[in-house]
N, C-alpha and C positions, 0 to 999 in steps of 0.2 A: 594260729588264730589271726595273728597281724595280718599275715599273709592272705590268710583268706579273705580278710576283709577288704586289704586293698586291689586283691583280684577284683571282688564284687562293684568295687567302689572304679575299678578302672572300667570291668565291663558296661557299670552303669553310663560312664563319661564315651563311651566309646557309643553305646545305643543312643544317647542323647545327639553325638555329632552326625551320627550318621540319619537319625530323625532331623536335625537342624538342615545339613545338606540336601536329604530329598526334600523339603519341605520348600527350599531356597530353591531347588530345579523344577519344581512343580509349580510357582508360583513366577519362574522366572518364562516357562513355556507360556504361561496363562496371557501374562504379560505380550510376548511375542506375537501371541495370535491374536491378542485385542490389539496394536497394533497394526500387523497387519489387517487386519479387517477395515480400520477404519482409514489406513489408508487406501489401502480397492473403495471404498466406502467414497472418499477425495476424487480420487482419479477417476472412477467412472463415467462422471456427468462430462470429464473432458475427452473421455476416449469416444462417447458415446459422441460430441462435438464432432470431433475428426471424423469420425465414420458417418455422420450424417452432411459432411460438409463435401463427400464423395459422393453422393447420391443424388439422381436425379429431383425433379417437383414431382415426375409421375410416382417413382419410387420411394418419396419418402411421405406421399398419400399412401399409401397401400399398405404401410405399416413398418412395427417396430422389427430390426434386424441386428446382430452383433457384428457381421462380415462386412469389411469395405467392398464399394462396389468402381467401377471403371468413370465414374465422371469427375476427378478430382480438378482436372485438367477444364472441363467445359465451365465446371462454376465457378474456375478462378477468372477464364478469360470474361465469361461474362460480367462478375462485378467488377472488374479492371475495365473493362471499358464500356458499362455502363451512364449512356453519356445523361440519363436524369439525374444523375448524380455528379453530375458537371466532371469530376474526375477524384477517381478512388484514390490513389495515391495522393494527389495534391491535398487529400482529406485527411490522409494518415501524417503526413507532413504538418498540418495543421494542427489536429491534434499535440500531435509531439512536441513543436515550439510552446504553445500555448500550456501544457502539462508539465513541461521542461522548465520554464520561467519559473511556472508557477510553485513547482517543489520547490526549485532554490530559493528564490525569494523566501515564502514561506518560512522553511525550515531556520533560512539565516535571520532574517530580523524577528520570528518567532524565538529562538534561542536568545537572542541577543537582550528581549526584554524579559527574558525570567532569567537571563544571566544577571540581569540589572536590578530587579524585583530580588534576590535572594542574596547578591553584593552586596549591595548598596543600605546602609542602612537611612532613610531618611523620612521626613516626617511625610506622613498617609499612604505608606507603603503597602499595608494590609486594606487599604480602601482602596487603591489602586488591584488590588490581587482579584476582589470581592467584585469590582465592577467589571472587568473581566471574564472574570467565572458568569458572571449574570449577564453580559451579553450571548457570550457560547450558547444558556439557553435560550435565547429568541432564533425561530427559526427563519431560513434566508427567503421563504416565500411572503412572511410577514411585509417584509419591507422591498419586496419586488415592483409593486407599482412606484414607490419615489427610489428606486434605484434607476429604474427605465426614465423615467422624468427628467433626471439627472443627466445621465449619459443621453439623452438627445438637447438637453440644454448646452450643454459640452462639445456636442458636436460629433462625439465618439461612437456616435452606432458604426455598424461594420468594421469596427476598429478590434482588436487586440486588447487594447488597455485596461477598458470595463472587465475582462474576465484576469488578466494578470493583477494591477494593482490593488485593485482588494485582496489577493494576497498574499500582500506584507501581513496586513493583522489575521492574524488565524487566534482564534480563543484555544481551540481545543489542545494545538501544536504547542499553543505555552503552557498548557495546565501540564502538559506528558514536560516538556522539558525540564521545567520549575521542579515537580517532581526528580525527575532523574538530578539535576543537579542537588536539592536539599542533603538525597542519599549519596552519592557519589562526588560532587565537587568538594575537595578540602580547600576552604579560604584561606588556609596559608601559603597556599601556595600563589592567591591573588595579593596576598600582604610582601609575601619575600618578592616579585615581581617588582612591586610599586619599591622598595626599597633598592633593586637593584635598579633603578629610573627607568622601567618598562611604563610605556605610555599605556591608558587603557584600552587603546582598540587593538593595539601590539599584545598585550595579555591575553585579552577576547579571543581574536584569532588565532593566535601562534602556540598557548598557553592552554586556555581553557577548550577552545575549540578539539584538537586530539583526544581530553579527555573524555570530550560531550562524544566521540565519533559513532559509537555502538547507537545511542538515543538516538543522532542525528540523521544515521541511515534509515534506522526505523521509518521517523517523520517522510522522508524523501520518499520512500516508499508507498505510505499512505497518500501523501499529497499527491503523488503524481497519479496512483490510480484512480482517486478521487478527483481530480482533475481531467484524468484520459475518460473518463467515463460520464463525466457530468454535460447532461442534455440542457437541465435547465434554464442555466445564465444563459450559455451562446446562441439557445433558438430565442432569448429575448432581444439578443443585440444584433444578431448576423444574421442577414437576410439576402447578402448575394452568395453565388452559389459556390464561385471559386472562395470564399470566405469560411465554408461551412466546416464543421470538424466532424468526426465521425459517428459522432451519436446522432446527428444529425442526418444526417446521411442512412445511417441505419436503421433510424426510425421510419424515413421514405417507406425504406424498400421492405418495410415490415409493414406498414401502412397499406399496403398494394397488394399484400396479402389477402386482408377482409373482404379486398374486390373481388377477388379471383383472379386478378390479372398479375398476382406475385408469383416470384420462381423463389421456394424454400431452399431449394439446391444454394442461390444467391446469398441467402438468408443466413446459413449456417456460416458460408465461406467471410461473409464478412465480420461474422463472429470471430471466426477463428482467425481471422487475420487480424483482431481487432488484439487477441490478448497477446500474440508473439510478443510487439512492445513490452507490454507490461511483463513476461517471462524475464525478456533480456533485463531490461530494468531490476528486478528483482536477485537472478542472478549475480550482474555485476554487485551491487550493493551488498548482496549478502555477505559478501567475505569480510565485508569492513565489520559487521554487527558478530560475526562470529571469532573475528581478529580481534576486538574489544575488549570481547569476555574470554580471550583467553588472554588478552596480555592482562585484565583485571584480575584471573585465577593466577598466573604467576606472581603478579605484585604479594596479592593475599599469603 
């Protein structure tokens, strides 16, 4: 009788694992193919880029197609030296310093004051936090006409500066960092610093910065495409042509569309040359944000 029971009792553990395992396979397939779906789902709208950025004006009237076609070559030379665009490259160059600044700055003295905001304990620290968050929401078109006021009392149109310096303060980049620090930064390790006579930018940098690295690539990331991308500011301040960045520039030659007098073949290609930057960008940084979280899962 023992016996039989613990047959029953084994065959029952034995039906249950082998329901538990298909159940873990069945759900782990499901898994796979939403997944993949929605990355074909992702990459489509970039393949469908590439393959329209081969394509003639005539041919990419005439409709939609999945197959590249032989003018990869003719739309590059043409936006390359398209001379209403004063010069493609110099545009891509443009972009990039200007994007380039602007992530670093950014990312470093955005860091720096919610490293300061969540150290530091001292009086009206949470009204400092508050007015902060409450600028983030006023939007940047709000205060476009006395920004343009400004930078021509200044002196600074066609300049650089109006789209770098402003930012230093980024709202949104301190709310994600202040964040990431609350969870992840231990202040004891800014209190043993100061007891070993590390100065506080010596801490910042050397100390706390490696910690912040996963968060900080993040930002760098956002900022810079946020910045490779934004039309806004530089068509308010840059008006010669070798000054111009490439939304700029891209907006032309998508503008000359509506005439009829655009080449879509143009249109795509400078698309597509527009996100390489941001790929490689992406790229290189990525390994820092995935280097983070695994030295953070080994710490753990």
């Amino acid at each position: 009788m023992a016996n039989a029971a613990i047959n029953r009792k084994n065959g029952q553990m034995d039906y249950f694992d082998k329901s538990n395992t298909t159940s873990l396979v069945v759900s782990r397939i499901v898994s796979y193919i939403f997944l993949a779906f929605v990355t074909v789902l992702s990459l489509f709208s970039f393949y469908l880029l590439i393959i329209n950025a081969t394509r003639s004006n005539a041919q990419l009237q005439a409709g939609f197609t999945l197959l590249p076609k032989e003018h990869f070559i003719d739309n590059l030379v043409t936006a390359w030296n398209d001379t209403s665009l004063f010069f493609l490259p110099q545009g891509m160059l443009n972009s990039f310093i200007v994007a380039a600044l602007t992530c670093i700055l950014t990312t470093y003295f955005s860091a720096m004051t919610a490293y300061g905001v969540c150290v530091y304990d001292f009086k009206g620290r949470n009204v400092v936090h508050k007015f902060i968050i409450l600028v983030m929401m006023i939007p940047t078109q709000v205060s476009a006409l006395g920004f343009v006021q400004l930078v021509n009392g200044l002196n600074l149109t066609n300049t650089y500066w109006p789209l770098v310096i402003p930012a230093i303060a980024a709202p949104a980049t301190y709310f994600y960092m202040k964040q990431y620090i609350d969870s992840t930064l231990p202040l004891e390790i800014v209190e043993a610093a100061r007891v070993d006579g590390s100065n506080e930018f010596r801490t910042y940098n050397f100390i706390c910065m490696p910690i912040l690295k996963p968060a900080i690539a993040v930002q760098m990331i956002f900022a810079f495409v946020a910045s490779w991308n934004n039309f806004f500011t530089p068509a308010l301040v840059l008006d010669k042509k070798d000054m111009w960045t490439l939304p700029i520039m891209l907006s032309i030659v998508r503008s000359r569309i509506n005439s009829q007098a655009g080449d879509m073949g143009e249109v795509y290609m400078i698309i597509l040359l527009s996100i390489v930057p941001v790929v490689i960008v992406y790229l290189f940084l990525s390994k820092f944000i995935i280097g983070g979280v695994t030295l953070g899962s080994v710490k753990g």
